[in-house]
GUTIVEX-617533 format. One record per residue (C-alpha): residue in three letters; z, x, y; residue number from 1. Coordinates in nm, 3 decimals. Each point is the difference from the previous one (the first is absolute). Example, Ala and Ser with C-alpha at 12.3 -4.5 7.8 and 13.67 -1.06 7.14 Angstrom:
% residues 2
[rec ALA [0.780 1.230 -0.450] 1],
[rec SER [-0.066 0.137 0.344] 2],
END
This chain:
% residues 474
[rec UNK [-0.585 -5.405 -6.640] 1],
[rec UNK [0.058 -0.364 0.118] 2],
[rec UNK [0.164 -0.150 0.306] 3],
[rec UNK [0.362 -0.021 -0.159] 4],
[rec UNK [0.322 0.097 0.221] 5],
[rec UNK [0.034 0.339 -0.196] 6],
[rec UNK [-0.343 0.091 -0.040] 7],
[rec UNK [-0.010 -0.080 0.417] 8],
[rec UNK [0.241 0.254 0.040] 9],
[rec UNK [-0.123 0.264 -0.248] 10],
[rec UNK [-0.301 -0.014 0.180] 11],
[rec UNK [0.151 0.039 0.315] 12],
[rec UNK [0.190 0.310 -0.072] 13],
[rec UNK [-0.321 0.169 -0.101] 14],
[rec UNK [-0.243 -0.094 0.207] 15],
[rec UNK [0.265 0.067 0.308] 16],
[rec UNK [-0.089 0.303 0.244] 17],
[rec UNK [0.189 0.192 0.220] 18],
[rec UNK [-0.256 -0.094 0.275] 19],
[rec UNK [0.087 -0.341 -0.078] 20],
[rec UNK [0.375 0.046 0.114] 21],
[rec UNK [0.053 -0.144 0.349] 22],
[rec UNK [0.217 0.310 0.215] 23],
[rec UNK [0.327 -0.225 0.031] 24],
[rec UNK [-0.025 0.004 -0.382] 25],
[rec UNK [-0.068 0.340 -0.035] 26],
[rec UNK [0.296 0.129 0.249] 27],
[rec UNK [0.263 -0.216 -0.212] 28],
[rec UNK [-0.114 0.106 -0.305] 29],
[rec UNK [0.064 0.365 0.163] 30],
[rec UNK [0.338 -0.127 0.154] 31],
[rec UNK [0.128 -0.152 -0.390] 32],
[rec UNK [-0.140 0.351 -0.124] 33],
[rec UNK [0.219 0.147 0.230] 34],
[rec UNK [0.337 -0.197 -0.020] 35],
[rec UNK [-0.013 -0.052 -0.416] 36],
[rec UNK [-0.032 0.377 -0.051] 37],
[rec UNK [0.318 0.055 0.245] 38],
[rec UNK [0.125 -0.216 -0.178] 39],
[rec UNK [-0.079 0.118 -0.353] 40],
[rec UNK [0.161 0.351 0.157] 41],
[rec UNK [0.282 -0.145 0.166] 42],
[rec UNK [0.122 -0.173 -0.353] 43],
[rec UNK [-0.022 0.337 -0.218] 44],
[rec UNK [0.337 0.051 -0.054] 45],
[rec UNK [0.102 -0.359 -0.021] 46],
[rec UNK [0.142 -0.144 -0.333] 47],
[rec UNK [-0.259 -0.146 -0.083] 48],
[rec UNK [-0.315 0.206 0.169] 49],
[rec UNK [0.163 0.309 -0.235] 50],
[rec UNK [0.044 -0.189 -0.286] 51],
[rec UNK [-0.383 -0.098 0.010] 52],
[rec UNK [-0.094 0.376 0.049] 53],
[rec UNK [0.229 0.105 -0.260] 54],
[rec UNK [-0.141 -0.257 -0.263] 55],
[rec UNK [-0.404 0.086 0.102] 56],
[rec UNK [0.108 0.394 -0.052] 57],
[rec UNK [0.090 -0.079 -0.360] 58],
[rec UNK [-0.292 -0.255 -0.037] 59],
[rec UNK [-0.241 0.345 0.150] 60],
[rec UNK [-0.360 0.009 -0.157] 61],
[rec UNK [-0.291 0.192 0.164] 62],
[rec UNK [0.002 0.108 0.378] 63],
[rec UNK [-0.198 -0.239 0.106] 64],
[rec UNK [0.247 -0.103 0.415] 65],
[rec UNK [0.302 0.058 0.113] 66],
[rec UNK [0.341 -0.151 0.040] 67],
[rec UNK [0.015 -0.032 0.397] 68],
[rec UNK [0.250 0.246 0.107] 69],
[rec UNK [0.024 0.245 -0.326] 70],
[rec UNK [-0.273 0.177 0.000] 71],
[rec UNK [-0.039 -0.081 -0.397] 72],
[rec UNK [-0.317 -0.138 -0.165] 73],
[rec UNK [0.042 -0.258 -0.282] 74],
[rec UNK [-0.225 -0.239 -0.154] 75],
[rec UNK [-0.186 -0.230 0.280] 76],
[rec UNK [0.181 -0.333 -0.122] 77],
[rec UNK [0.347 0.147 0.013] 78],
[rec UNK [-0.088 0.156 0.347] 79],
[rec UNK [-0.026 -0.361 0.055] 80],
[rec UNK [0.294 -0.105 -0.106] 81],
[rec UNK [0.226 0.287 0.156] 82],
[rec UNK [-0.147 -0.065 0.331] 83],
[rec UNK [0.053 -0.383 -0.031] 84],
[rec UNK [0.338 0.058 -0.066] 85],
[rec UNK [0.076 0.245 0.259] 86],
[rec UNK [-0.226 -0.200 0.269] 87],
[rec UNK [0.227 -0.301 -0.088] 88],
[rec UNK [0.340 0.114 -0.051] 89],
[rec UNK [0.167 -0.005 0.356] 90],
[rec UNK [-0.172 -0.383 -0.004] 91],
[rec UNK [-0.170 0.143 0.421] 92],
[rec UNK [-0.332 -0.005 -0.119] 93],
[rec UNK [-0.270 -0.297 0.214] 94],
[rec UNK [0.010 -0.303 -0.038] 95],
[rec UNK [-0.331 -0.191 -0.096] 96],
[rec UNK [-0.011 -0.418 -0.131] 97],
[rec UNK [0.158 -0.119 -0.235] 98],
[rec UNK [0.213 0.329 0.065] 99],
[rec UNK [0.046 0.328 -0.125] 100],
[rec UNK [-0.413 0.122 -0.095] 101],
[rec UNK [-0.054 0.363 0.125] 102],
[rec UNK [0.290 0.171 -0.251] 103],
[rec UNK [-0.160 -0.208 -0.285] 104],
[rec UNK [-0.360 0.111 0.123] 105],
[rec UNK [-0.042 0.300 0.110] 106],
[rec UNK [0.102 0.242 -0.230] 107],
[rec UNK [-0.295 -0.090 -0.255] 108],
[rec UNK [-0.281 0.077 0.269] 109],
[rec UNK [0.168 0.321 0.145] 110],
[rec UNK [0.068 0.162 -0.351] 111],
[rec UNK [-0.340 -0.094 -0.125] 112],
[rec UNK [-0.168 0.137 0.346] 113],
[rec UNK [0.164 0.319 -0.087] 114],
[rec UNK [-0.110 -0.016 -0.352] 115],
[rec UNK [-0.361 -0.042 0.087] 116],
[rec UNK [-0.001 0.191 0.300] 117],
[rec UNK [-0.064 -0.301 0.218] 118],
[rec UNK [-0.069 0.009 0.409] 119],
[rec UNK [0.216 -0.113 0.251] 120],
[rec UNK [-0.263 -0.296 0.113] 121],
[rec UNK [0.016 -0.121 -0.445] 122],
[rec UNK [0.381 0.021 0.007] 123],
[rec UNK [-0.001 -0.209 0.305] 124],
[rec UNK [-0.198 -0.232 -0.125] 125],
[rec UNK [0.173 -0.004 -0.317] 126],
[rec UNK [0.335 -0.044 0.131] 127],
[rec UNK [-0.172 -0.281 0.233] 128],
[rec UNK [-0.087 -0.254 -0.287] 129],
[rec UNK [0.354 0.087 -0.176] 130],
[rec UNK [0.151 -0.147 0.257] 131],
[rec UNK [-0.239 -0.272 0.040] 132],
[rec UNK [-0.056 -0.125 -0.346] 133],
[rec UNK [0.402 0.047 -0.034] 134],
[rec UNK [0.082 -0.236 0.303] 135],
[rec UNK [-0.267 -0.240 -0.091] 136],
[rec UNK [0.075 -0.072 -0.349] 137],
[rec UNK [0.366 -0.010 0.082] 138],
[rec UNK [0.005 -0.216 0.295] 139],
[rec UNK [-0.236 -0.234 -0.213] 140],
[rec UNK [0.335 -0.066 -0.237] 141],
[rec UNK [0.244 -0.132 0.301] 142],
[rec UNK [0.223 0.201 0.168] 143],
[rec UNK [0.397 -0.061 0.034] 144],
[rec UNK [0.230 -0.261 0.053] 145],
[rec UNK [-0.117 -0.203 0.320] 146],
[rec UNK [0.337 -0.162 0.055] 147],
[rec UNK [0.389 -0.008 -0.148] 148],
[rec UNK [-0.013 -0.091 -0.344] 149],
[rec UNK [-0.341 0.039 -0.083] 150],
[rec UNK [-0.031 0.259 -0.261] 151],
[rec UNK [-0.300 0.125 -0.168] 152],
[rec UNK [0.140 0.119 -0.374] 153],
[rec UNK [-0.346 0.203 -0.021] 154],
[rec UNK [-0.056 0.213 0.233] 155],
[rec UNK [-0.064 0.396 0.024] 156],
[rec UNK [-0.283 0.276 0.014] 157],
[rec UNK [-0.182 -0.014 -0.263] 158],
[rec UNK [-0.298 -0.060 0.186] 159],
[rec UNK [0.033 0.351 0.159] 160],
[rec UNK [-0.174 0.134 -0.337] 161],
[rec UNK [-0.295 -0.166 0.081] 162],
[rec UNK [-0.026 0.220 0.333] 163],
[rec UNK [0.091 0.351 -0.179] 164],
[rec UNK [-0.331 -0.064 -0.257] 165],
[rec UNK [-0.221 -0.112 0.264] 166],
[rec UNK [0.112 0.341 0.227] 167],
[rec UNK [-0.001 0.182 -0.345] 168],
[rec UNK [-0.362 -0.106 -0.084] 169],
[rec UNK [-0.136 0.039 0.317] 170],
[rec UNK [0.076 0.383 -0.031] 171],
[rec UNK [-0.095 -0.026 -0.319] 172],
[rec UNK [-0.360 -0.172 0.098] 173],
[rec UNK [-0.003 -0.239 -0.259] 174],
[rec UNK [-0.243 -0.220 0.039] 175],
[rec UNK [0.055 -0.435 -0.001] 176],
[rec UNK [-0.011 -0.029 -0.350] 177],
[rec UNK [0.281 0.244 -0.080] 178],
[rec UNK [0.223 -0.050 0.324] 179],
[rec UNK [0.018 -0.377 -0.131] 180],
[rec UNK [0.104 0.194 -0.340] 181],
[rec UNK [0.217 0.157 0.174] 182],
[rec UNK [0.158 -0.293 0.203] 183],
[rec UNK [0.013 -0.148 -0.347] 184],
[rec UNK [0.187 0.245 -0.179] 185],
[rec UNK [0.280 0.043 0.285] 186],
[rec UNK [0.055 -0.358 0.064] 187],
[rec UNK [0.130 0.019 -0.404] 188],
[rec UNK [0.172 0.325 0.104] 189],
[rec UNK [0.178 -0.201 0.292] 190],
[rec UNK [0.412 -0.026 0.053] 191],
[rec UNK [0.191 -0.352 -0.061] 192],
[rec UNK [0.060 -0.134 0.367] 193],
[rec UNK [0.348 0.143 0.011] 194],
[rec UNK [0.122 -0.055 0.358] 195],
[rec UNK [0.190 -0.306 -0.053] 196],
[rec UNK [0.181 0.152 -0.292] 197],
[rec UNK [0.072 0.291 0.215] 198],
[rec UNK [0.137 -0.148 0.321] 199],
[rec UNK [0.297 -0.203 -0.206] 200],
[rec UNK [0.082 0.310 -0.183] 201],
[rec UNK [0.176 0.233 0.237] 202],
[rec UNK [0.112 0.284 -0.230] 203],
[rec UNK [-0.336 0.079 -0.201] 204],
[rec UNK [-0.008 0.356 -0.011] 205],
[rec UNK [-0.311 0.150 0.147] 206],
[rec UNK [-0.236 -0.306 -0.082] 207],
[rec UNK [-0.164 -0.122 0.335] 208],
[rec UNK [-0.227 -0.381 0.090] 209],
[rec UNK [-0.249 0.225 -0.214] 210],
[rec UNK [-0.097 0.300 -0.161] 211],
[rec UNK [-0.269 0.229 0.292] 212],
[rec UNK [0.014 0.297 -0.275] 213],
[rec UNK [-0.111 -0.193 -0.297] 214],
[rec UNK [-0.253 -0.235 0.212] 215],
[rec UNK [-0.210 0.307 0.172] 216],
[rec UNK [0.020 0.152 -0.373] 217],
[rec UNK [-0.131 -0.317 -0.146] 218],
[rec UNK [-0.334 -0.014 0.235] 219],
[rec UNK [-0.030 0.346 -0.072] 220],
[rec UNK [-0.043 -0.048 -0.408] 221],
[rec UNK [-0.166 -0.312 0.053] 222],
[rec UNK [-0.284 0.154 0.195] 223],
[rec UNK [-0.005 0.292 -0.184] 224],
[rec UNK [-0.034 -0.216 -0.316] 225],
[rec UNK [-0.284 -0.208 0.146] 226],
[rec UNK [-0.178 0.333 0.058] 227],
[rec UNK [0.036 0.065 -0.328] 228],
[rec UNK [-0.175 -0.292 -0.146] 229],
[rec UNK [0.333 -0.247 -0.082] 230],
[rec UNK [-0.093 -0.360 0.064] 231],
[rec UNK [0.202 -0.182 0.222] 232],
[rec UNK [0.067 -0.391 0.028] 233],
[rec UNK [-0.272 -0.070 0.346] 234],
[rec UNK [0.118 -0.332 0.078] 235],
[rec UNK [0.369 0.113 0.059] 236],
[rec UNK [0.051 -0.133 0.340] 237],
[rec UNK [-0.200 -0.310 -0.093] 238],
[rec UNK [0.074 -0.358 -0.170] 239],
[rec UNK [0.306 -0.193 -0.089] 240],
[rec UNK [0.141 0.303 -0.225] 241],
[rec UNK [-0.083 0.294 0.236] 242],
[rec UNK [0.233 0.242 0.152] 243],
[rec UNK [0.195 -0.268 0.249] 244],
[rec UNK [0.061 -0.191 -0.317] 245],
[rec UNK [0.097 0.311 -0.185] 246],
[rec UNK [0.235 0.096 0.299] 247],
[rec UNK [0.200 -0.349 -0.057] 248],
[rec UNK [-0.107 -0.113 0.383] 249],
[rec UNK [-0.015 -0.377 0.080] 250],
[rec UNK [-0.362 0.046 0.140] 251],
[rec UNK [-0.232 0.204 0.075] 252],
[rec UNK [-0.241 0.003 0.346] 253],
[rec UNK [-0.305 0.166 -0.111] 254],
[rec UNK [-0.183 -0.002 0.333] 255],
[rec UNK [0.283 0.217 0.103] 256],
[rec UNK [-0.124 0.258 -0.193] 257],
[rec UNK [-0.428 -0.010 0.051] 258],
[rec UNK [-0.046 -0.188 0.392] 259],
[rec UNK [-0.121 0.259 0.236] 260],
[rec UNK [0.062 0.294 -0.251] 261],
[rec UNK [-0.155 0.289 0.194] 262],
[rec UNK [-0.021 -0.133 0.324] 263],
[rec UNK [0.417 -0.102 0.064] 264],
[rec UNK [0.197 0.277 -0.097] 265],
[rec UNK [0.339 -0.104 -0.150] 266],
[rec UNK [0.131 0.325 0.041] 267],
[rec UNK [0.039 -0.015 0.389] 268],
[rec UNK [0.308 -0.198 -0.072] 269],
[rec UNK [0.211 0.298 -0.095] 270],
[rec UNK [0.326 0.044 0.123] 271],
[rec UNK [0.267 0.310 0.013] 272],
[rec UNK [0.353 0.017 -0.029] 273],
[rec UNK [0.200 0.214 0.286] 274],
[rec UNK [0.274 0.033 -0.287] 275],
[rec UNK [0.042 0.056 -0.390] 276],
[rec UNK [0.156 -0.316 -0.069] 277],
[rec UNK [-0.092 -0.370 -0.134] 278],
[rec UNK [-0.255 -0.145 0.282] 279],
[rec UNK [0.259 -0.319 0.043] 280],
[rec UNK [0.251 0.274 0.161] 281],
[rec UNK [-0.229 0.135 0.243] 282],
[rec UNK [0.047 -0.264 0.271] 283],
[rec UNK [0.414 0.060 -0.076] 284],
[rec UNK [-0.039 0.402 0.024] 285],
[rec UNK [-0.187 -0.021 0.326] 286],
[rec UNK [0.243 -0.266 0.162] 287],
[rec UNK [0.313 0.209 -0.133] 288],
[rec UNK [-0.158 0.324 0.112] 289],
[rec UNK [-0.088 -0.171 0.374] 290],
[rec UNK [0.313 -0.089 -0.002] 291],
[rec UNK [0.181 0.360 -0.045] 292],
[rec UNK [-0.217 0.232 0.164] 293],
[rec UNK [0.014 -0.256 0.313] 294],
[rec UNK [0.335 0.034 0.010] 295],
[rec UNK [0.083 0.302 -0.158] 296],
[rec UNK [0.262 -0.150 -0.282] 297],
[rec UNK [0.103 0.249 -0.265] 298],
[rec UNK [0.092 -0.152 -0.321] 299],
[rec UNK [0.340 0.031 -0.008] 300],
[rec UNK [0.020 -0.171 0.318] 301],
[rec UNK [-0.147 -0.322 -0.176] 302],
[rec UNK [0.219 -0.217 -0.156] 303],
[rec UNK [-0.303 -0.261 -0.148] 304],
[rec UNK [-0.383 -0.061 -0.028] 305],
[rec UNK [-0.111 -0.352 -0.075] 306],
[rec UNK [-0.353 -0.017 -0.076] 307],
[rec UNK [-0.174 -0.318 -0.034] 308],
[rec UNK [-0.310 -0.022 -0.171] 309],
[rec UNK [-0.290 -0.111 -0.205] 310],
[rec UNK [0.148 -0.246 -0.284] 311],
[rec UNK [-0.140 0.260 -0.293] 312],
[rec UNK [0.235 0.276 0.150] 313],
[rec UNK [0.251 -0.164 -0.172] 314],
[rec UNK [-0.143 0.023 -0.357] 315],
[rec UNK [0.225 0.219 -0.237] 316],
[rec UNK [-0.257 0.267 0.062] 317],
[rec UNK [0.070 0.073 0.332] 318],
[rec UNK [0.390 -0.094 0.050] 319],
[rec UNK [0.099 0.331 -0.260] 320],
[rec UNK [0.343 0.129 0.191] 321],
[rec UNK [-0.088 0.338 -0.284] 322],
[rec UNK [-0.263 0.248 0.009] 323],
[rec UNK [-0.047 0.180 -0.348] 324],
[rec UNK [-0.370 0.122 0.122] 325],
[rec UNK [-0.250 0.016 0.260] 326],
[rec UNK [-0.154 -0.318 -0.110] 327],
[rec UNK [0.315 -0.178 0.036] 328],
[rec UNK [0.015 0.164 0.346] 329],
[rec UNK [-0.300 -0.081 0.124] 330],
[rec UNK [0.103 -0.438 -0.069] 331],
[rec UNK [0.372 0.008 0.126] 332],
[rec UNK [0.006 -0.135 0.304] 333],
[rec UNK [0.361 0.149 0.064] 334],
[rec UNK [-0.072 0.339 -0.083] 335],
[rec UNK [-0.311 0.011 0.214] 336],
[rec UNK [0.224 -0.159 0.288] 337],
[rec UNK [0.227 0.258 -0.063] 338],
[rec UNK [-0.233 0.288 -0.051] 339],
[rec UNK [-0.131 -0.143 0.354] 340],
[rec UNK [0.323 0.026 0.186] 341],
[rec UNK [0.029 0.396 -0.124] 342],
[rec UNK [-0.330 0.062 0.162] 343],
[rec UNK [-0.168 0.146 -0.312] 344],
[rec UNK [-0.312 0.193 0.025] 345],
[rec UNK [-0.229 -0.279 -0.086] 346],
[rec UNK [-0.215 0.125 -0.267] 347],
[rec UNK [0.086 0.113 -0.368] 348],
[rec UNK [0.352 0.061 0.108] 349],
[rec UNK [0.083 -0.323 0.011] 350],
[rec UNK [-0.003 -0.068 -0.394] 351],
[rec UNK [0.119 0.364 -0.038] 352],
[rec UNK [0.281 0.051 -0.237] 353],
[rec UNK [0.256 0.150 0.260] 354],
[rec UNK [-0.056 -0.309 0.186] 355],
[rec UNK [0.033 -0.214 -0.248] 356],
[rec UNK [0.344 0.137 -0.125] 357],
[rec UNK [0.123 0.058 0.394] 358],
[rec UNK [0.349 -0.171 0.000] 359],
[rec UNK [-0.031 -0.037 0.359] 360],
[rec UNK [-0.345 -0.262 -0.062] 361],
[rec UNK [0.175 -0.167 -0.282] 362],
[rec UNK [0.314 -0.090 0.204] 363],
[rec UNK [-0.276 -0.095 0.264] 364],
[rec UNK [-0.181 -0.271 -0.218] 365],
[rec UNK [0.328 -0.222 -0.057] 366],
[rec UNK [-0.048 -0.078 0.358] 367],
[rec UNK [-0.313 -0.165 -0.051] 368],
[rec UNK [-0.025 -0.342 -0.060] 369],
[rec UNK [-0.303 -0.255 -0.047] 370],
[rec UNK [-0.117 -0.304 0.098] 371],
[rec UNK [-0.339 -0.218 -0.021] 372],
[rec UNK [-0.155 -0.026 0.340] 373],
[rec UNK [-0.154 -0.397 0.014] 374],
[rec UNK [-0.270 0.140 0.233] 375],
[rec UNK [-0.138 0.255 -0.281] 376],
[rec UNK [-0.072 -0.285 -0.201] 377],
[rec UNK [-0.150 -0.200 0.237] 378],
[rec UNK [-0.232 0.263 0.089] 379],
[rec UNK [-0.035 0.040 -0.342] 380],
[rec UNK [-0.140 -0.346 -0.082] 381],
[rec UNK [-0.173 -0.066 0.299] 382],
[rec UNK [-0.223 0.361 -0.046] 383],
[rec UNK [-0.090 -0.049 -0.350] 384],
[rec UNK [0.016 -0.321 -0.092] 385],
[rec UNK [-0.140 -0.173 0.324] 386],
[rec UNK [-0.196 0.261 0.179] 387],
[rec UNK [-0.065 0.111 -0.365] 388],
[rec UNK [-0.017 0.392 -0.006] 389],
[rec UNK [0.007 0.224 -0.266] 390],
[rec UNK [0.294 0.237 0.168] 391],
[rec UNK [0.276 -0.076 0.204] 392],
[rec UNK [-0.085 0.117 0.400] 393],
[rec UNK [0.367 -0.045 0.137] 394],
[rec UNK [0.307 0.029 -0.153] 395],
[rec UNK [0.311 -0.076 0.249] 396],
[rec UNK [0.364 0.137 -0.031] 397],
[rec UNK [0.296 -0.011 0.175] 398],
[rec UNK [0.246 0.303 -0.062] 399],
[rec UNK [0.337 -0.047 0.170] 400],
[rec UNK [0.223 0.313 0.044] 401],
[rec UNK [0.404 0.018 0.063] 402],
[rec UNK [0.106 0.270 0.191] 403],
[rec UNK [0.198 0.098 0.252] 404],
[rec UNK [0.153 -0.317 0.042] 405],
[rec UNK [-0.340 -0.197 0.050] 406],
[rec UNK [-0.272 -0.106 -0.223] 407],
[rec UNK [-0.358 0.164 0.075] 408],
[rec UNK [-0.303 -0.254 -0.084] 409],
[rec UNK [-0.341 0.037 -0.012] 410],
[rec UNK [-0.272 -0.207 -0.170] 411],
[rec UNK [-0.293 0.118 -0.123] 412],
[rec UNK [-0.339 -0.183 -0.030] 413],
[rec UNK [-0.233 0.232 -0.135] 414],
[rec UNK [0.050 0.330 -0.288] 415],
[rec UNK [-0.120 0.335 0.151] 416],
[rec UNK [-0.340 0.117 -0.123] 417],
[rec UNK [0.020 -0.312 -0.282] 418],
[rec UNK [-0.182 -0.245 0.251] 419],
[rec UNK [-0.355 0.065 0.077] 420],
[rec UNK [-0.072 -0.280 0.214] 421],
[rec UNK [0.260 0.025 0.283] 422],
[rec UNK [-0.037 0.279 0.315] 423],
[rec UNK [0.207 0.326 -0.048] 424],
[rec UNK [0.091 -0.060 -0.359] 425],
[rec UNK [-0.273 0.133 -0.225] 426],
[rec UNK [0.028 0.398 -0.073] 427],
[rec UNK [-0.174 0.216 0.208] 428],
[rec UNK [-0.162 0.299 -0.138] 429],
[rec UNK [0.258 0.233 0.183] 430],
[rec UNK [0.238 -0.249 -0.199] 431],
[rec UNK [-0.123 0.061 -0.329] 432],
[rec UNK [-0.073 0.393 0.084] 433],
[rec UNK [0.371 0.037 0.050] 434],
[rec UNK [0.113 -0.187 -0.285] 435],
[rec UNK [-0.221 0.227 -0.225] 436],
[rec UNK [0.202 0.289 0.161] 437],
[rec UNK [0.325 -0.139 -0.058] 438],
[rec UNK [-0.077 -0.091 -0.354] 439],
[rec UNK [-0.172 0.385 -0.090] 440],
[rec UNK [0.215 0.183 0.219] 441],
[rec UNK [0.186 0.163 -0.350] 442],
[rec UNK [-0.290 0.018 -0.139] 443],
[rec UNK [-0.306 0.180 0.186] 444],
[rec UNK [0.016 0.247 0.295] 445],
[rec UNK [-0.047 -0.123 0.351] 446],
[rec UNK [-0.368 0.195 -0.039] 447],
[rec UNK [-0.141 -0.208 -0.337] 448],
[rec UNK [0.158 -0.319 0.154] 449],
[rec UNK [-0.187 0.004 0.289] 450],
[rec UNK [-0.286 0.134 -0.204] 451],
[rec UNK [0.017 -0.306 -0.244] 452],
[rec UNK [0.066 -0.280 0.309] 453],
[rec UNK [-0.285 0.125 0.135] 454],
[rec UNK [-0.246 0.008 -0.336] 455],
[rec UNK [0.111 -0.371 -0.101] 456],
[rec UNK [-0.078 -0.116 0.359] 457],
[rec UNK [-0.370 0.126 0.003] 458],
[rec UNK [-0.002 0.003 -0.387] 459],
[rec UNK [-0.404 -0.106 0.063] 460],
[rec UNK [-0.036 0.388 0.037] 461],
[rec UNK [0.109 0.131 -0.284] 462],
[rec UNK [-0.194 0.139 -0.261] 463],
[rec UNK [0.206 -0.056 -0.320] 464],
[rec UNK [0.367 -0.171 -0.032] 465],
[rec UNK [0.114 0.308 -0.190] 466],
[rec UNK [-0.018 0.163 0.318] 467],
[rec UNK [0.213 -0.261 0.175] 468],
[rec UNK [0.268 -0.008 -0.387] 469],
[rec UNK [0.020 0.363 0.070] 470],
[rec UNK [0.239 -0.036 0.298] 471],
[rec UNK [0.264 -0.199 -0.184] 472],
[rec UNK [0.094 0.290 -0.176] 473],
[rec UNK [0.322 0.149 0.090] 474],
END
């Protein structure tokens, strides 16, 4: 092997130890264990989390892990692919640059862990350089729009396959050779960048910025196959034709991907989300819900909510005044308002389909109306383009409430849990242990919920991830 980006990386994944994970890195890793599996639970009856159970039942094959939740075994690369789709289908799974990683990610590591009977300190690891190699190789391609107007027409998560082969082969052990087969055959596996299409097409079904279920099943089969003996292409990430040209991006920063690769962990950047909705209406939802819990306003006491807000919250994606389906739920900014104002249970609930046909929250959402806040953008260009970051760190609202013959303002600076770098934001671990319970609450007993909080958080000790799989059966 030579000194090219991807053989770099392939020989970083394998020669990687678990002693070689610093213990911030380690206790994320535990933390985005923790929240993706909620989350995978929390979005089993969804539209589209049932849908991808329903479609890897028929698919079947040998009992090789399990569909989160079911208790069934199927084949390990449709475990995969069920347990990307449930992990992503109420869209409240973290946040990692360039954006939504761990649903792509982590299903390939966990089902093959299961598969081979892998410890709690190789899953870890695993799921570790997922994440990394995911984040670096995406944030490598640019990230979104840094001010009004400038759009990227290529632009998606594609790059998230990449980080399911390099968890998938770690379980797997594959040595430099073959993980560099294996990065090989993915990155031809890998999605079209599909996010642009996606955010100026509001009614499209179940289709999402890009496909988790089909990603973790694709670095799955491509590992799998480089086991096996298939060739892949070893200069993927490299050269004036590799995968940034492939993915139609302008340019691509290749020291993004190798500087300090095992020493700065790119995965410390995660970020959570408080509620199952779009991250641009998280600094909205928690203005608007400061707003009526402070003063105790019911909703039909509320005549109008403004909200003003991030320029890309008025895309067609995210002004839909119809909800067919949880995923066009989870990206209306009026229903989520008016889900809000009814106090929902946060959690699966939310996208539930007696919510969603409640005449009482779709009377609610003609109240809302939208605005772009000036400030959002300016934070917006100043963060990435001239402090040049690969995330966003604020995101400021205003939300503006009539009622009772007055208006009700407050402006937020910062999203809940979605900024990492500003004092009482990030998610605690009490934070994140609670929203596991409100997203599993209809699905495990009080006794194998506390049982499985409390085997992710010192996963180190366990023996074999089957024993850990066996709790999420109902």
């Amino acid at each position: 092997m030579g000194n090219t980006i991807t053989e770099n990386v392939s020989k970083f994944c394998t020669e990687a130890e678990y002693g070689d994970l610093p213990q911030n890195a380690i206790h994320e890793t535990k933390r985005s264990i923790l929240d993706t599996i909620g989350c995978a639970l929390g979005g089993l009856e969804t539209d589209k989390g049932s849908l991808g159970i329903k479609f890897a039942q028929m698919a079947g094959g040998p009992p090789e892990a399990t569909i989160l939740g079911t208790g069934e075994k199927t084949a390990v690369s449709m475990a995969a692919f069920a347990n990307g789709e449930t992990m992503h289908a109420l869209d409240s799974e973290a946040l990692l640059p360039p954006g939504h990683v761990a649903a792509f990610v982590i299903p390939a590591p966990l089902a093959l862990a299961e598969m081979r009977n892998a410890s709690g300190k190789e899953l870890i690891l695993a799921v570790a350089l997922s994440l990394e190699v995911a984040s670096r190789i995406g944030t490598s391609l640019g990230g979104f729009r840094t001010k009004t107007g400038a759009q990227l027409r290529s632009y998606g998560f594609g790059s998230c396959i990449f980080g399911a082969a390099a968890g998938a082969g770690r379980i797997m052990r594959l040595d430099s050779e073959k993980m560099a087969d294996a990065f090989g055959i993915a990155g031809y596996f890998a999605p079209v960048p599909s996010h642009q299409k996606y955010v100026f097409t509001p009614y499209n079904g179940l289709q999402k910025y890009g496909p988790a279920g089909w990603t973790a099943q694709g670095g799955v089969t491509a590992a799998i196959l480089a086991e096996m003996g298939e060739r892949g292409d070893r200069s993927v990430l490299d050269g004036d034709y590799g995968f940034w040209a492939m993915n139609g991006s302008p340019s691509c920063n290749w020291d993004m991907i190798t500087d300090n690769l095992g020493t700065k962990w790119c995965l410390l950047q995660v970020k959570y989300k408080r509620w199952p909705a779009c991250a641009l209406m998280l600094s909205p939802l928690r203005a608007f819900t400061n707003i009526i819990e402070h003063n105790n306003l019911q909703p039909e006491e509320i005549v109008k909510v403004l909200v003003k807000n991030d320029a890309q919250n008025n895309e067609p994606q995210f002004l839909k005044k119809e909800v067919h389906n949880n995923c066009d739920a989870q990206n209306s900014i009026f229903y989520n308002i008016a889900v809000a104002a009814h106090r929902i249970k946060l959690g699966p609930l939310w996208q539930a389909r007696s919510t969603m046909e409640n005449p009482n929250i779709q009377a609610f959402m003609k109240k809302v109306k939208v605005e772009v806040y000036a400030k959002a953008d300016e934070v917006r260009y100043h963060e990435l383009t001239v402090e040049k970051r690969n995330y966003l760190n604020r995101r400021p609202a205003r939300v503006e409430v009539t009622a009772r013959g007055k208006v009700f303002a407050e402006e937020i600076e910062c999203a809940e849990w979605i900024t990492s770098e500003v004092p009482g934001y990030p998610a605690t671990d009490d934070d994140l242990i609670n929203k596991f319970r409100e997203n599993t609450e209809n699905v495990l007993s009080p006794g194998k919920t506390k049982k499985a909080i409390d085997m992710i958080m010192n996963l180190e000790k366990v023996n074999d991830t089957n024993e850990l799989i066996r709790v999420f059966i109902r």
